[in-house]
C-alpha positions in Angstrom: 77.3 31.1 33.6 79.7 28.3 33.9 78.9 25.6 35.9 81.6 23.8 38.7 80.6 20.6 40.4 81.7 20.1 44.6 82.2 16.4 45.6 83.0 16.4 49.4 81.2 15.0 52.3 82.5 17.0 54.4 79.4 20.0 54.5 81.5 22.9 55.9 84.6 22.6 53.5 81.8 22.2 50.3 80.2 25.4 51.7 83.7 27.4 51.9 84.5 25.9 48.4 80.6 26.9 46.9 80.8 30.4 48.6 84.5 30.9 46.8 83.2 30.1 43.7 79.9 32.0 43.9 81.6 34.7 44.7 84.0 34.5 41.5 80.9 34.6 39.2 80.4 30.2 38.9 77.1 28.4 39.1 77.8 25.8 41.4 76.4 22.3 41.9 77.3 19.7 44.9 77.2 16.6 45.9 78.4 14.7 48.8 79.9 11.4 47.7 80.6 9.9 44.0 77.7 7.8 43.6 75.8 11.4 44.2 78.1 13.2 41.8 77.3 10.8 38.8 73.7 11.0 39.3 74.4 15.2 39.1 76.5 14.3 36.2 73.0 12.7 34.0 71.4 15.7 34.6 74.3 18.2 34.2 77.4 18.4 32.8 79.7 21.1 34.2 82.7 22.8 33.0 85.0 21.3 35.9 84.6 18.9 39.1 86.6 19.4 42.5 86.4 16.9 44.4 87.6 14.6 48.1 89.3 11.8 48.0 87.5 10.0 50.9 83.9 10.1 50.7 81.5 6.8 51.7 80.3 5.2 48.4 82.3 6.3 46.2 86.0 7.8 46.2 87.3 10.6 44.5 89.5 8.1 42.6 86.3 5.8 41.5 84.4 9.1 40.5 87.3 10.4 38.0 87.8 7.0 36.6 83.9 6.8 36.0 84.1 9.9 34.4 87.0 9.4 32.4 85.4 6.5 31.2 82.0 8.1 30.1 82.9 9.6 26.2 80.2 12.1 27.2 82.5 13.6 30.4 86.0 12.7 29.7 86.8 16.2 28.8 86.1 17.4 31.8 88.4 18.5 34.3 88.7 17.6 37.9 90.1 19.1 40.6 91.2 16.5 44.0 91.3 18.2 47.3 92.1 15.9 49.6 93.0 15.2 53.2 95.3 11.7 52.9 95.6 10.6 49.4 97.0 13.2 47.4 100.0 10.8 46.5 97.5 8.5 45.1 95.9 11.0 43.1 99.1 12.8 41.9 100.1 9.1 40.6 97.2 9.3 37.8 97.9 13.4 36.4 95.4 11.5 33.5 92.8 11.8 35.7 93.6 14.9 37.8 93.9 18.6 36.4 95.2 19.6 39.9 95.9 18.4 43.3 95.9 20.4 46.7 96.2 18.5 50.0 93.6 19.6 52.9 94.2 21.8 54.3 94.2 23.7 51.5 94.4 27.7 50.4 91.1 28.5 49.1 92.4 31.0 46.6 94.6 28.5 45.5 92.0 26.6 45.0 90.0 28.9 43.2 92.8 30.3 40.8 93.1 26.7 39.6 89.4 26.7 38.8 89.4 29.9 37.1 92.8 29.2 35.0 91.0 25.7 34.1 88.3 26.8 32.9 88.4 30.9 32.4 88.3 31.1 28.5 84.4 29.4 28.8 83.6 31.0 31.8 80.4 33.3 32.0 79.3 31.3 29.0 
């Protein structure tokens, strides 16, 4: 089963995102800030992160820099939902897959996930 990581601290738009992706067959891991993320990211690493933007710690920017920097994750795609900074984000397309401004079309959402990462999925 492939495996997504959710970066948001916002608890209600992680659970709409984690349900979506349940339901489309993903494992799914979370974590409510970037600092949190890396630490999932030792232990785990999953076929694609979405993430926020604004989180406390650690942004959504500082998190896809770190991982970009790590040989071990930079192959993996992330995904930036965000609220307020998706000019920001849409400025570096090296460190962003995809961009959707909150609020944002949860299939849309989902379809980006599953065309990113569909030919390993169920694996």
């Amino acid at each position: 089963m492939t495996t997504i990581l959710v970066v948001d601290d916002e608890f209600l738009i992680t659970d709409i995102l984690v349900d979506a992706l349940e339901e489309e067959g993903f494992r799914v891991l979370t974590a409510s800030n970037g600092r949190k993320a890396l630490e999932v990211l030792h232990k785990e690493v999953p076929a694609l992160v979405v993430t926020d933007f604004m989180m406390p710690l650690m942004n959504g920017l500082e998190l896809a820099q770190a991982i970009k920097a790590n040989p071990d994750w930079v192959q993996i795609p992330i995904i930036l939902v965000s609220g307020a900074q998706g000019a920001i984000a849409r400025a570096h397309p090296d460190l962003f897959a995809a961009v959707y401004d909150k609020p944002f079309r949860i299939e849309k959402v989902v379809a980006a996930v599953v065309e990113t990462v569909g030919a390993r999925r169920g694996s």
